[in-house]
Backbone as CSV, one residue per row, in Angstrom:
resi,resn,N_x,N_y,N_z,CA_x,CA_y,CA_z,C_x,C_y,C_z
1,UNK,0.382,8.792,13.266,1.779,8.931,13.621,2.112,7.960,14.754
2,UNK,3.118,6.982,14.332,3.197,6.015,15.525,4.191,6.996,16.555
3,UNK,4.045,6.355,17.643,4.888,6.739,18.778,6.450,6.014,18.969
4,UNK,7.304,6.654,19.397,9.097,6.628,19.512,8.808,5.139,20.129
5,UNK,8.216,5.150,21.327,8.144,4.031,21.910,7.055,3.443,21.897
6,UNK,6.568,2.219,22.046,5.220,1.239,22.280,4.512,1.605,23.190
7,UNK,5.651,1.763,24.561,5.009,1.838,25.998,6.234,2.728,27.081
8,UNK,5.664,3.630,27.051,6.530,4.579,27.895,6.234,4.591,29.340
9,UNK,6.802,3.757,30.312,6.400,3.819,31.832,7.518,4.952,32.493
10,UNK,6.371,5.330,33.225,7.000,6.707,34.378,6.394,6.148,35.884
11,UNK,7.772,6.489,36.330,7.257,5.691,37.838,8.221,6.864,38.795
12,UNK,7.179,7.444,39.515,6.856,8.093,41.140,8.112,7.960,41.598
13,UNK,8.970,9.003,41.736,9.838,8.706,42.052,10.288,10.484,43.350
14,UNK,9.158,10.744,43.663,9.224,12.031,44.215,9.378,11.774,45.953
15,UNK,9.960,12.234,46.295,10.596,11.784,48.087,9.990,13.461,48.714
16,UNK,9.003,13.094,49.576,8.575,14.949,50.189,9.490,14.878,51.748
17,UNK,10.248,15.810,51.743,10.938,16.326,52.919,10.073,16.736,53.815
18,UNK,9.963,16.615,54.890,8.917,17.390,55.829,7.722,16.994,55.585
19,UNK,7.155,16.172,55.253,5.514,16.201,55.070,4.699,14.705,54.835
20,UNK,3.935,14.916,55.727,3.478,13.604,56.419,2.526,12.968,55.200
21,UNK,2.603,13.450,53.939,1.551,12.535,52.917,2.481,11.715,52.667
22,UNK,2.057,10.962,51.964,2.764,9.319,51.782,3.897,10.014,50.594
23,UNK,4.800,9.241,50.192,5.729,9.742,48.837,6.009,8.184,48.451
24,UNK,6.095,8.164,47.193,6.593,7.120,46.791,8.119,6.644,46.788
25,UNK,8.756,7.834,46.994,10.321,6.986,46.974,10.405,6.267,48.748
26,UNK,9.516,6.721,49.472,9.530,6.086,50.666,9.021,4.564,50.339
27,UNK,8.801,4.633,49.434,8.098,3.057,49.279,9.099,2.187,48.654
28,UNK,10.400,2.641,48.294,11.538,1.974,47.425,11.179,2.058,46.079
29,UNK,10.667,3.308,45.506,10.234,3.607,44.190,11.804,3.441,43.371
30,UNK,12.509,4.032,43.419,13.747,4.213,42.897,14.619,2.941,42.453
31,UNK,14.669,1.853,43.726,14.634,0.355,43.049,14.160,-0.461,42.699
32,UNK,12.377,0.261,42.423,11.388,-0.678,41.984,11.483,-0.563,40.118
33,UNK,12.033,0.890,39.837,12.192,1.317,38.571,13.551,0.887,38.286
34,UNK,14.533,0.493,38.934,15.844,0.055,38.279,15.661,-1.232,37.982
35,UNK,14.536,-2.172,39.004,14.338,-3.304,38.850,13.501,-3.452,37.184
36,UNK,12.683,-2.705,37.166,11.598,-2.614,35.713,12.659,-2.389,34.716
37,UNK,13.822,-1.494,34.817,14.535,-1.452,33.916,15.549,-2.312,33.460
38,UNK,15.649,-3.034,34.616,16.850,-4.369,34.063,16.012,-5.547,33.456
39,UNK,14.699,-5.701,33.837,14.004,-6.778,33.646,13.565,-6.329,31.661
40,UNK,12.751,-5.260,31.634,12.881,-5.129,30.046,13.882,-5.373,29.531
41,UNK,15.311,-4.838,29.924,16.263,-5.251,29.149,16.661,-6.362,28.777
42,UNK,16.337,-7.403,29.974,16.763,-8.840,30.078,16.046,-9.320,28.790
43,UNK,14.411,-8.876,29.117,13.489,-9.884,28.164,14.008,-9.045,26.629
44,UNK,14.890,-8.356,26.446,15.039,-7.769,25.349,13.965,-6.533,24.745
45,UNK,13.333,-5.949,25.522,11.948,-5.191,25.597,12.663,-3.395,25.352
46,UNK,13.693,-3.601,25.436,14.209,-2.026,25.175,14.537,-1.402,24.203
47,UNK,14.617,-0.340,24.043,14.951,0.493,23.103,13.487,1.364,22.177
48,UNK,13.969,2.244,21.383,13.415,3.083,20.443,12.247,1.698,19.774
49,UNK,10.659,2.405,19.794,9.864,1.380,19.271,9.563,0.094,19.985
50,UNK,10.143,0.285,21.317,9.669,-0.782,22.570,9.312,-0.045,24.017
51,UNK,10.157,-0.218,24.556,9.661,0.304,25.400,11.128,1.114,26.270
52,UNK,10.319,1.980,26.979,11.153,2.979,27.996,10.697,3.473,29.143
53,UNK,11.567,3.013,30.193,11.425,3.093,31.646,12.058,4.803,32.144
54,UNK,11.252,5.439,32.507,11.615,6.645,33.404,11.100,7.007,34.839
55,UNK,11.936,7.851,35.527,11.476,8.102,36.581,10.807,9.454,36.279
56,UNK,9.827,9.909,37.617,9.324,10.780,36.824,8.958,11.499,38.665
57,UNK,8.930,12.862,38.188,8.340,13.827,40.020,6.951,13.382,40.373
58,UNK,6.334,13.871,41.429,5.362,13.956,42.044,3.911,13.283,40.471
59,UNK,3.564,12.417,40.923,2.302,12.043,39.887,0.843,12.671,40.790
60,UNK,1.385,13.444,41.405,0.112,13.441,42.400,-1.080,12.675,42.718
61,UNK,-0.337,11.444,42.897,-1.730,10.370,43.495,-0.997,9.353,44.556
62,UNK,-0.336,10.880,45.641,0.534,9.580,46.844,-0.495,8.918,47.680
63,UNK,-1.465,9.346,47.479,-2.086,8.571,48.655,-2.576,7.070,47.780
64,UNK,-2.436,6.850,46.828,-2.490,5.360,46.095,-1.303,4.651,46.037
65,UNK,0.059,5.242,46.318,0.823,5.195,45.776,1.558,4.086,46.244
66,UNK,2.904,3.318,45.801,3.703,3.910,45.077,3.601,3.929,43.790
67,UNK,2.963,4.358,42.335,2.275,4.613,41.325,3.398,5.070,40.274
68,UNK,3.131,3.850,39.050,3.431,4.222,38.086,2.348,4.666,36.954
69,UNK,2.724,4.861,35.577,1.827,5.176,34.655,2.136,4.347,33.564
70,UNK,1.594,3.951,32.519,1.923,3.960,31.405,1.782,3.912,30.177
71,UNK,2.162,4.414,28.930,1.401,5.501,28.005,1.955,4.542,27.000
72,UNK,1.114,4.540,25.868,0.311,5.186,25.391,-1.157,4.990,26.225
73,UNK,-1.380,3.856,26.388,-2.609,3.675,27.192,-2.906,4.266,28.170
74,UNK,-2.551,4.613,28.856,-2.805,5.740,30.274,-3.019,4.909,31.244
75,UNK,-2.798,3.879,31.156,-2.878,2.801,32.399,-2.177,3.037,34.121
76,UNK,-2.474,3.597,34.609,-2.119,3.202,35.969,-1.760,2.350,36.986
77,UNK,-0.645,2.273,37.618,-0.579,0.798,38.417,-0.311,1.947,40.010
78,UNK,-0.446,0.138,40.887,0.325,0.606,42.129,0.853,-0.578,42.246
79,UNK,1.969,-0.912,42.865,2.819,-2.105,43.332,3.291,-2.101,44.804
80,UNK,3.615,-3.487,45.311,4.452,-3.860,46.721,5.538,-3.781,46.526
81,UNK,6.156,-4.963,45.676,7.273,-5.590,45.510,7.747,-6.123,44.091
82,UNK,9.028,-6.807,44.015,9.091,-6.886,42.703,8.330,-7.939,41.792
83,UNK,8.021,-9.027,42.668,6.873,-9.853,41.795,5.713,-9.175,41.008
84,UNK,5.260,-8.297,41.620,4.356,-6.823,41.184,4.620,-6.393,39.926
85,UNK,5.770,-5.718,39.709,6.686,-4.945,38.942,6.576,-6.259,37.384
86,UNK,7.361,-7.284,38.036,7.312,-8.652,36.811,6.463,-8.915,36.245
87,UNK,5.067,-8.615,37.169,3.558,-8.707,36.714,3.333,-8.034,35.562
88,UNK,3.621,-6.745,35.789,3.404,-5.314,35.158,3.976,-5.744,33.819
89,UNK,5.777,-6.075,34.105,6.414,-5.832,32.786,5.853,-7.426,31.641
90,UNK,5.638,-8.508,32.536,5.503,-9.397,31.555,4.005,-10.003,31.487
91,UNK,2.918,-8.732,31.734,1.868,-8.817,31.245,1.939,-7.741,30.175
92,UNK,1.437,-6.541,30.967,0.999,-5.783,30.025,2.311,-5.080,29.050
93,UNK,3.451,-4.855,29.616,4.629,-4.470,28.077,4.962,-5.506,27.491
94,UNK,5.391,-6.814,27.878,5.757,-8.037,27.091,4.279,-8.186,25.905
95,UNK,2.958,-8.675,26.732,2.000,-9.011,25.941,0.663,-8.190,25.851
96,UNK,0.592,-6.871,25.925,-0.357,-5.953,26.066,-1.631,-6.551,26.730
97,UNK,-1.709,-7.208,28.093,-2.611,-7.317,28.728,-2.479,-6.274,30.247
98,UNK,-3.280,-5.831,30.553,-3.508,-5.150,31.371,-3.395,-5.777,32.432
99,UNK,-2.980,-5.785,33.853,-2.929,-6.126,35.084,-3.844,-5.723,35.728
100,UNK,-4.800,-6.322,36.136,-6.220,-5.718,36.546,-5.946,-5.475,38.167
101,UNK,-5.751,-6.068,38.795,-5.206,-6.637,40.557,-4.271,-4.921,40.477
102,UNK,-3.836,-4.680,39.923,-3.048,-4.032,40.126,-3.231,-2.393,39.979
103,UNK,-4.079,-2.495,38.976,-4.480,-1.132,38.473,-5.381,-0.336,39.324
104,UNK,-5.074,1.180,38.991,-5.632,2.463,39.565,-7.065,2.777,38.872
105,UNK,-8.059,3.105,39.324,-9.048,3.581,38.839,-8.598,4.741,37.952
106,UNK,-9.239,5.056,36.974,-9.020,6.333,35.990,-9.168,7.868,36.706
C-alpha cells in the first residue's frame, strides 16, 4: 500500500512555558517550517503523493533539538538556519539522499 505522501516532515514546533529544557520553537522552529514549506512549494514538491510539511507538539528530543522527522523513512534531523532546512529539502525530499551532517542518531 503506497503512502498519501512520499515524505511527510513534522517539525518541533512545541514552546514550554516555565521550564528551563530547551524547546524548539525557542529556536525559530515555526519559521524554520514556513520556510520548508514555501521552498517545497517553489521546487514544485507539494501536494498528495509528494510531499507534506507539518508542525507537530513536543517530539521529545529537546535536548537535540530544534528537530524535525521524516517519514516514511524515520529519518531525523536537527538544523541552525535556513541553509540547513534547503539542505534537508533539496537533498533528501527533492532527491532521496539523506543529509548525514545533519542527522539524529536513531
Amino acid at each position: 500500500m503506497a503512502s498519501h505522501y512520499r515524505h511527510h516532515v513534522f517539525f518541533c514546533t512545541n514552546l514550554r512555558e516555565g521550564d528551563e529544557r530547551p524547546s524548539c520553537q525557542r529556536c525559530n522552529a515555526s519559521a524554520a517550517r514556513d520556510h520548508a514549506k514555501a521552498r517545497v512549494k517553489a521546487l514544485g514538491l507539494a501536494g498528495p503523493g509528494k510531499v507534506r510539511i507539518n508542525n507537530a507538539g513536543c517530539l521529545d528530543r529537546c535536548e537535540e533539538g530544534p528537530v524535525i522527522v521524516v517519514y516514511p523513512e524515520a529519518v531525523w534531523y536537527t538544523y541552525v538556519d535556513h541553509d540547513d532546512i534547503d539542505e534537508i529539502v533539496d537533498e533528501h525530499l527533492a532527491n532521496g539522499r539523506i543529509v548525514e551532517r545533519l542527522r539524529l542518531p536513531d
